[in-house]
KOLPA-937110 format. One record per atom (N, C-alpha, C): y, x, z; residue in three letters. Coordinates in steps of 0.02 Angstrom, whole numbers, plus 50000, padded with zeros to 5 digits. Layout:
YXZALA;...
***
This chain:
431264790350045UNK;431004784150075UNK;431254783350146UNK;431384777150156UNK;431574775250251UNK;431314769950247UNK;430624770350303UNK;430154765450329UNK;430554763050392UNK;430574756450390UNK;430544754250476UNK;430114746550487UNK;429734748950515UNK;429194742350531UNK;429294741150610UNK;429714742850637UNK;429754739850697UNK;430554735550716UNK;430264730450693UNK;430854725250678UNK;430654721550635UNK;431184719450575UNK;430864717350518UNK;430894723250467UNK;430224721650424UNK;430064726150359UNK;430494727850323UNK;430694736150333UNK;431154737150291UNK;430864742750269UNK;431084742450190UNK;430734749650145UNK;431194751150126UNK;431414756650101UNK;432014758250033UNK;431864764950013UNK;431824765149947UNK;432024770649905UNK;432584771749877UNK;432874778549898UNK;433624778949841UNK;434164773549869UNK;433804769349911UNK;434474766449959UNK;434404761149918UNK;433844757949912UNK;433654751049882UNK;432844747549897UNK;433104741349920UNK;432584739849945UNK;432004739349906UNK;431284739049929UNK;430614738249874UNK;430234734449902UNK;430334727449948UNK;430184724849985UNK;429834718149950UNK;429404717349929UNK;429504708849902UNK;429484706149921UNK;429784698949879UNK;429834692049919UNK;429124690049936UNK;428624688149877UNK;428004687649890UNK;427584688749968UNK;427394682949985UNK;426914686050042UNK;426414690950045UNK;425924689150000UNK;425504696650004UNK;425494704149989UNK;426114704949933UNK;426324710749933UNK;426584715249968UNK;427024707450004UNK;427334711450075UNK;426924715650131UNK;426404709650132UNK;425814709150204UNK;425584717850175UNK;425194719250124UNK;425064724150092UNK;425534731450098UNK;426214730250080UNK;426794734350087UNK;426834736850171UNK;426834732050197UNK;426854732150293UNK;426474736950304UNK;425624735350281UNK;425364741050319UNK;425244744650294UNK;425334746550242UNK;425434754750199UNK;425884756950237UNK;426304755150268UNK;426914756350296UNK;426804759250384UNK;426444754650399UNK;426104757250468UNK;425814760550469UNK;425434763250421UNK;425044769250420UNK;425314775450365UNK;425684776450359UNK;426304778350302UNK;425904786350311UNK;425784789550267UNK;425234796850269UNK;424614795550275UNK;424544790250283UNK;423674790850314UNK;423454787050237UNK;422674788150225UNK;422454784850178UNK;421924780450201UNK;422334771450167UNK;421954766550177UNK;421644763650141UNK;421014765050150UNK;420344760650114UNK;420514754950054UNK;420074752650028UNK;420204747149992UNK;419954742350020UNK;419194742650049UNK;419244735950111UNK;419524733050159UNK;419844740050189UNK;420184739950242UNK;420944735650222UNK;421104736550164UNK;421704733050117UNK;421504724550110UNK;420934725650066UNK;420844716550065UNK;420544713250126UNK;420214718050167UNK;420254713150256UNK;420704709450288UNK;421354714950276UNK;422004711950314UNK;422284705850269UNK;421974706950195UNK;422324699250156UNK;422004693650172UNK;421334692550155UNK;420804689550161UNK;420324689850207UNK;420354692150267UNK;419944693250337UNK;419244692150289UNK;418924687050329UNK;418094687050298UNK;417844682050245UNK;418444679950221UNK;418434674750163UNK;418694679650094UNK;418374684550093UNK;418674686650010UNK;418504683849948UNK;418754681049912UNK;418514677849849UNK;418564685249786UNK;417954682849749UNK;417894688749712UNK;418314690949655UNK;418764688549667UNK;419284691549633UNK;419924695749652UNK;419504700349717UNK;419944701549777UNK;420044709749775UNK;419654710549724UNK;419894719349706UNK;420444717749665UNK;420234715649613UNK;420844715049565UNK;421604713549565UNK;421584708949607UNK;422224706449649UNK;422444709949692UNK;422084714649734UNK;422494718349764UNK;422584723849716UNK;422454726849668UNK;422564732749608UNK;423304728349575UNK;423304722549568UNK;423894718149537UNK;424364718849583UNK;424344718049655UNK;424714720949710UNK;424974725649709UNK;424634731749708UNK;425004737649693UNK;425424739449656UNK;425174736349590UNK;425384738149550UNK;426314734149525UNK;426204728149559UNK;426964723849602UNK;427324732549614UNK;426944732649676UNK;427344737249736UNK;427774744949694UNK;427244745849623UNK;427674752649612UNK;428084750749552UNK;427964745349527UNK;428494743749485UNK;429224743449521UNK;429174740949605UNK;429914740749629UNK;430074747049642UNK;429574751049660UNK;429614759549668UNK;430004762549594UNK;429574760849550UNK;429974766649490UNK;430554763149470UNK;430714756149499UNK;431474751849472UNK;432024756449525UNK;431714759349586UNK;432264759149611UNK;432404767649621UNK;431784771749580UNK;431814778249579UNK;432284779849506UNK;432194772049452UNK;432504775249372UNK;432024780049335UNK;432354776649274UNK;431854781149228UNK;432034790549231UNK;432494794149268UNK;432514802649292UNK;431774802549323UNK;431384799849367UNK;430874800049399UNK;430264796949388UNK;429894794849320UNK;429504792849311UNK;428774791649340UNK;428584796449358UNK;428014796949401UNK;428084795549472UNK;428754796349493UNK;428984794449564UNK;428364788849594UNK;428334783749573UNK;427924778449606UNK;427344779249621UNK;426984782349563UNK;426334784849587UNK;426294790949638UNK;426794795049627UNK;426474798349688UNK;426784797949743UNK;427194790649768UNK;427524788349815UNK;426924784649860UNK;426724778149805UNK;426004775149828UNK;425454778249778UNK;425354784449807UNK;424754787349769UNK;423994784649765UNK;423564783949731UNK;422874783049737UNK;422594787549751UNK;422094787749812UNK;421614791849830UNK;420984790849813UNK;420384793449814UNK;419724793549826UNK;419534784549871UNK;419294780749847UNK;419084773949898UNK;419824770149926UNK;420494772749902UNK;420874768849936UNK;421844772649900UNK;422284770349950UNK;422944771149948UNK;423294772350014UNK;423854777149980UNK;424244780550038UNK;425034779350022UNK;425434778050068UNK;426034776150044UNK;426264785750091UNK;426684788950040UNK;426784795650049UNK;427524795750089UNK;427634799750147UNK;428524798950178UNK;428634805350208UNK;429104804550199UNK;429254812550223UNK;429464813450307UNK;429694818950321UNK;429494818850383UNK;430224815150416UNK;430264809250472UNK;430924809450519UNK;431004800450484UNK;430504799650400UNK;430594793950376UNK;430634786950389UNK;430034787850443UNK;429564780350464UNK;429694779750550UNK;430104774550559UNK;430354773450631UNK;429664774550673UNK;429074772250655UNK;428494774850700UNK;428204780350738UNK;428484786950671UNK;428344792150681UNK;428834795250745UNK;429654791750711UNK;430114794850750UNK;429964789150853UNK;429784783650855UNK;429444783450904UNK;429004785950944UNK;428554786650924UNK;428094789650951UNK;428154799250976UNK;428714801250937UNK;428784808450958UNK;429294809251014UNK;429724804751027UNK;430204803051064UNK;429964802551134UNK;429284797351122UNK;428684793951180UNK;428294801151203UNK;428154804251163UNK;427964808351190UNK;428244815951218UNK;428874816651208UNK;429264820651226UNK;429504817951303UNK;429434811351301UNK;429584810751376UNK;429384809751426UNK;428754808151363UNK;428164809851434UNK;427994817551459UNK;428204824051425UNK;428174829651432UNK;428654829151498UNK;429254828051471UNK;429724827451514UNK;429544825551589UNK;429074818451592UNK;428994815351661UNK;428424819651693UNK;427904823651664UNK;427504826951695UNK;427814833151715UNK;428384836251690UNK;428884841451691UNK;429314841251767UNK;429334835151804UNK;429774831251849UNK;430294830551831UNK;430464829051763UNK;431434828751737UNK;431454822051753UNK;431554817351771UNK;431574812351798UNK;432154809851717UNK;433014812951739UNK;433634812651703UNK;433184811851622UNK;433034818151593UNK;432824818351528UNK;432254812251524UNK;431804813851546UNK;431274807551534UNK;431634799151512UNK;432204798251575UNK;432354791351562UNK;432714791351484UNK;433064797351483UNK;433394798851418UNK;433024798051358UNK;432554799451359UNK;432094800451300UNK;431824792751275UNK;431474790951348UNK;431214783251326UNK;431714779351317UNK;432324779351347UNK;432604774751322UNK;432994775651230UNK;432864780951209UNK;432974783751157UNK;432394779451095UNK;431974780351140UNK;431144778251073UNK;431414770251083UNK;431404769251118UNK;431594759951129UNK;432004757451101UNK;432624761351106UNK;433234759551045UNK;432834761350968UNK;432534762350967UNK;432284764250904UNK;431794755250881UNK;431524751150941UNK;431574746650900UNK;431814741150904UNK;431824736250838UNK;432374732950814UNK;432374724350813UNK;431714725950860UNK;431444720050869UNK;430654718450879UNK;430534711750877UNK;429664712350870UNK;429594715850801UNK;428794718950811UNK;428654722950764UNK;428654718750693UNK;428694720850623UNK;428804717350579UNK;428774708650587UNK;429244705450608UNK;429094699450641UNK;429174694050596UNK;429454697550514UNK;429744693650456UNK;428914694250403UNK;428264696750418UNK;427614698150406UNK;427024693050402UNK;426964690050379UNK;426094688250363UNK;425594693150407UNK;425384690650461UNK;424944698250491UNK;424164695850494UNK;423734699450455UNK;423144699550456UNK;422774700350507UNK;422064701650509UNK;421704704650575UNK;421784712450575UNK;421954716150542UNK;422194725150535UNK;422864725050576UNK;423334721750537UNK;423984721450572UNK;423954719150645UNK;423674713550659UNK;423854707650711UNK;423604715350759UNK;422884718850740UNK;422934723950822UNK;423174728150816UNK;423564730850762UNK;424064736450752UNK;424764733550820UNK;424934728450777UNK;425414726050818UNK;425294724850902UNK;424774724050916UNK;424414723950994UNK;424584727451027UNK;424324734350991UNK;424314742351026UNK;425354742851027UNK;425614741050976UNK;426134745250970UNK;426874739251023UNK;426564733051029UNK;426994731951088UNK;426694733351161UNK;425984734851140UNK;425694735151230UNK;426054741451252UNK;426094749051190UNK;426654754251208UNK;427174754151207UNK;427534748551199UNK;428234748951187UNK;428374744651294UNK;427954741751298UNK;427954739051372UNK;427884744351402UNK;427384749551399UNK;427034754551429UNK;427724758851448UNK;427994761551384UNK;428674765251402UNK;429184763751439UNK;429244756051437UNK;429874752851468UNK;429524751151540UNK;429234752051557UNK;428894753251643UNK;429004760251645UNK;428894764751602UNK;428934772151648UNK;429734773551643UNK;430064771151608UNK;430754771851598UNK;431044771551645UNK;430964764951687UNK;431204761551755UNK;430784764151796UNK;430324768051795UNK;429894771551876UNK;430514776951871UNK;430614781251807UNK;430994785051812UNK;431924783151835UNK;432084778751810UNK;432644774851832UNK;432484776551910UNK;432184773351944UNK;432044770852001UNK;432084777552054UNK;431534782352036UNK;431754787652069UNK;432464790852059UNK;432894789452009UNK;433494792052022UNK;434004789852045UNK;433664784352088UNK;434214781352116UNK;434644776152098UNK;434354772152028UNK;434574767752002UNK;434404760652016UNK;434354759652066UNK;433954754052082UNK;434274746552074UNK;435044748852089UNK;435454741452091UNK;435664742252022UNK;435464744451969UNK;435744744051891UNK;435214741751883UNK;434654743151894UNK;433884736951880UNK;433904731751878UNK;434104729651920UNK;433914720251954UNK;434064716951903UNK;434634715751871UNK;434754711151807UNK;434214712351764UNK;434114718351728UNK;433334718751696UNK;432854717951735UNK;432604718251786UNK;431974717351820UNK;432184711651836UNK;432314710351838UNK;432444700151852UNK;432094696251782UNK;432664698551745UNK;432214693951660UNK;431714696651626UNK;431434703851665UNK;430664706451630UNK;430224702851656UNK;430294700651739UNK;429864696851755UNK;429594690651743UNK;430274686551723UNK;430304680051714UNK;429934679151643UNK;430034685551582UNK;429664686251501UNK;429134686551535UNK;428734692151598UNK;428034692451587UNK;427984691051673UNK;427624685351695UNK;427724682051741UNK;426904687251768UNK;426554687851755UNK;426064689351773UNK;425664697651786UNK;426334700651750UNK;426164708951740UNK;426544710651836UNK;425984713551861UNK;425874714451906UNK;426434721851936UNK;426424725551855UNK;426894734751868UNK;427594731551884UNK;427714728551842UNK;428514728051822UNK;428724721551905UNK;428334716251906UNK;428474712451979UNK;428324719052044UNK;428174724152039UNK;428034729052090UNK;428764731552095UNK;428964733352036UNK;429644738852022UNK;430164733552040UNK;429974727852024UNK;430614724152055UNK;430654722752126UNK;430044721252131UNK;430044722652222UNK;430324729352262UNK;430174735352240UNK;430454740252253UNK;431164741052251UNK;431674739252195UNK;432344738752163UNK;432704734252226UNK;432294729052226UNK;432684723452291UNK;432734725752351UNK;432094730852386UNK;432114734052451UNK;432654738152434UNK;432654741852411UNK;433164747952396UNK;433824744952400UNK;434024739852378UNK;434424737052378UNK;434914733652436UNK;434374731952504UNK;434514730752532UNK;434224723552542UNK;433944720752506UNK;433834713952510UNK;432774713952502UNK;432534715752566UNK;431914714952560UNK;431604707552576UNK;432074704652577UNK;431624696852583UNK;431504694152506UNK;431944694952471UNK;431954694252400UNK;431454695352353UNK;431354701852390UNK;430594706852386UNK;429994703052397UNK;430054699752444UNK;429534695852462UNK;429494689052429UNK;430134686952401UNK;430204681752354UNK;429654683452287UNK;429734686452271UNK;429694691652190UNK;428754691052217UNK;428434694052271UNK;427874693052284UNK;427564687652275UNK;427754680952328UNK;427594675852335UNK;427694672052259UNK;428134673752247UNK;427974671152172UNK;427364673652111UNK;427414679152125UNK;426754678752054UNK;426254678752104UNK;426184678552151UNK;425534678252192UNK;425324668852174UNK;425864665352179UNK;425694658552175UNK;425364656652113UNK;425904662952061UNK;425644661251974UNK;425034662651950UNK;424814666851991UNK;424074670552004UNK;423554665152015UNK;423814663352077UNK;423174659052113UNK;423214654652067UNK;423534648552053UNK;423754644951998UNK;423414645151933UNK;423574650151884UNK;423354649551837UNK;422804652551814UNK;422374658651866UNK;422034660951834UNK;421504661751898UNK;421484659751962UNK;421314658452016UNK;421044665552056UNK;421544668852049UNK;421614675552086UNK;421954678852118UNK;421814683352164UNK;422474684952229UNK;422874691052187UNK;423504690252207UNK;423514699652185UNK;423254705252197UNK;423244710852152UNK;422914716552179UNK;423044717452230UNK;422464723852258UNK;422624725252323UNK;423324731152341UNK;423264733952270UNK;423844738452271UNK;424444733452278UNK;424494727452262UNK;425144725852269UNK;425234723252329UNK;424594719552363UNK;424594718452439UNK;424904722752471UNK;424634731252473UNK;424914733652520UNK;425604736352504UNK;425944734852451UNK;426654734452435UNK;427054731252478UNK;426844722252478UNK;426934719852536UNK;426944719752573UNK;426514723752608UNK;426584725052689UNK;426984729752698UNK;427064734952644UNK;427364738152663UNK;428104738352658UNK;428384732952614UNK;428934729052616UNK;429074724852688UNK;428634722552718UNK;428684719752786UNK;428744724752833UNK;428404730452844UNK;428404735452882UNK;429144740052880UNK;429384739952818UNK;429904742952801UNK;429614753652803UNK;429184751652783UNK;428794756152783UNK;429164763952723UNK;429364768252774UNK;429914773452746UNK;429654774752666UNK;429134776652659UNK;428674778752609UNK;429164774652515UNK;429294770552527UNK;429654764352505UNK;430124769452478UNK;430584772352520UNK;431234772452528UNK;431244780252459UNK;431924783052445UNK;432024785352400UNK;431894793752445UNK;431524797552454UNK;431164802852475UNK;430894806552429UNK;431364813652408UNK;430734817852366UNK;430114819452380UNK;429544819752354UNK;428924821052393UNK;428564820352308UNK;427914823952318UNK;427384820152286UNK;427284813452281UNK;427304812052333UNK;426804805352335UNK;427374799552326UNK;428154801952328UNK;428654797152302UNK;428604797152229UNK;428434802852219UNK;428524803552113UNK;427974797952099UNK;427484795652133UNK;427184791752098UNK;427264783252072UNK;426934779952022UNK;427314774452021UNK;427474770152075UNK;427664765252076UNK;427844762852124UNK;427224756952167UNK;426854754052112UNK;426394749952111UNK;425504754852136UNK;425684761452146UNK;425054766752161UNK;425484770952218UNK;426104766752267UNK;426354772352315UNK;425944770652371UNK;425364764152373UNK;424944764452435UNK;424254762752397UNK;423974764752379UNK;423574762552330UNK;423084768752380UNK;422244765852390UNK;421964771152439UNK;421764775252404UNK;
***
């Protein structure tokens, strides 16, 4: 089996897809897929089809579902492997588990990547850390299954798994940043900002990238701007941590500057933070 749900839905057995066209089989297929080892309920199954409108014919149909899903399983395992399907999407006790082996499911191989580099960044490898995350990131292939029908199961699956995929690509660039990469930033910290006008980390890191750079008025551009987008749309100042960014962008305040220390390793948006 090779799962990848981060992008569009891709399944294959034997190097053939088992994907259906069908919407709900798919929707169904997806998150067996996101949870690929784990065993999911049968409510927890017809929630994500039918949120709080189940019509009572909503066990059955999803049992008709399945039963879709392993017919493409044993088509693409052949009759050498008969049982293949069932114990691919096995039945458990109250529910179903889609079974993968280990290195299978791009999630898994994410998330070990994510956390190897975060070993790494508490380690002070600065080099390896950026290595690593930017490793899990190439890993995905896009928005998460973005070709999906997404239920209320999925829709916060998918929540959590771009709020970490942001999460990484901020520590990536703190780590960038301390190594001195600051003028290879700006083109990306330019259009991260402009995608998320209001995330306060990533307008910090770009403020930082521009001082470093040489160009701290710019810095102050990058401020004055989401400070305006702030007041504007949601009628609030920026943090205070980012205030004293600013000043300390005005001050030219060394602390800023690229200095091993403790208190440089930290992010950039908590280097004056009281």
């Amino acid at each position: 089996m090779d799962i990848k749900v981060l992008g569009p839905l891709s399944v294959e057995a034997c190097g053939q897809s088992i994907v259906p066209s069908a919407g709900k089989p798919r929707q169904i297929l997806a998150l067996l897929s996101v949870y690929a080892n784990q065993m999911l309920p049968v409510p927890t199954l017809m929630e994500e089809i039918w949120g709080a409108q189940m019509p009572r014919s909503a066990l059955t149909t999803l049992q008709t579902y399945i039963l879709q899903l392993r017919r493409r399983l044993a088509a693409a395992y052949g009759p050498q492997a008969p049982e293949a399907s069932k114990n691919v999407l096995a039945t458990r006790y109250g529910g179903y588990v889609l079974e993968a082996q280990p290195g299978a499911v791009d999630i898994h191989e994410y998330d070990r990547l994510v956390a190897a580099g975060r070993d790494a960044l508490d380690a002070g490898d600065d080099v390896e850390a950026s290595f690593l995350f930017r490793e899990a990131l190439a890993v995905w292939r896009g928005p998460a299954l973005v070709d999906v029908r997404v239920g209320p199961i999925l829709e916060i699956e998918l929540a959590r798994l771009e709020e970490s995929r942001l999460g990484v690509l901020e520590r990536r660039i703190e780590a960038d940043l301390r190594l001195g990469r600051h003028a290879e930033l700006l083109t990306e910290l330019t259009e991260l900002t402009a995608r998320h006008p209001l995330h306060e980390g990533l307008h910090a890191q770009c403020m930082a990238a521009l001082y470093r750079s040489g160009r701290p008025w710019q810095a102050l551009e990058v401020y004055q701007g989401l400070r305006g987008r702030l007041v504007e749309d949601l009628g609030l100042e920026p943090s205070p941590r980012l205030q004293k960014l600013q000043q300390a962008v005005l001050a030219s305040d060394p602390a800023l500057d690229l200095e091993p220390s403790a208190h440089w390793r930290r992010p950039v948006l908590d280097l004056f933070a009281a």
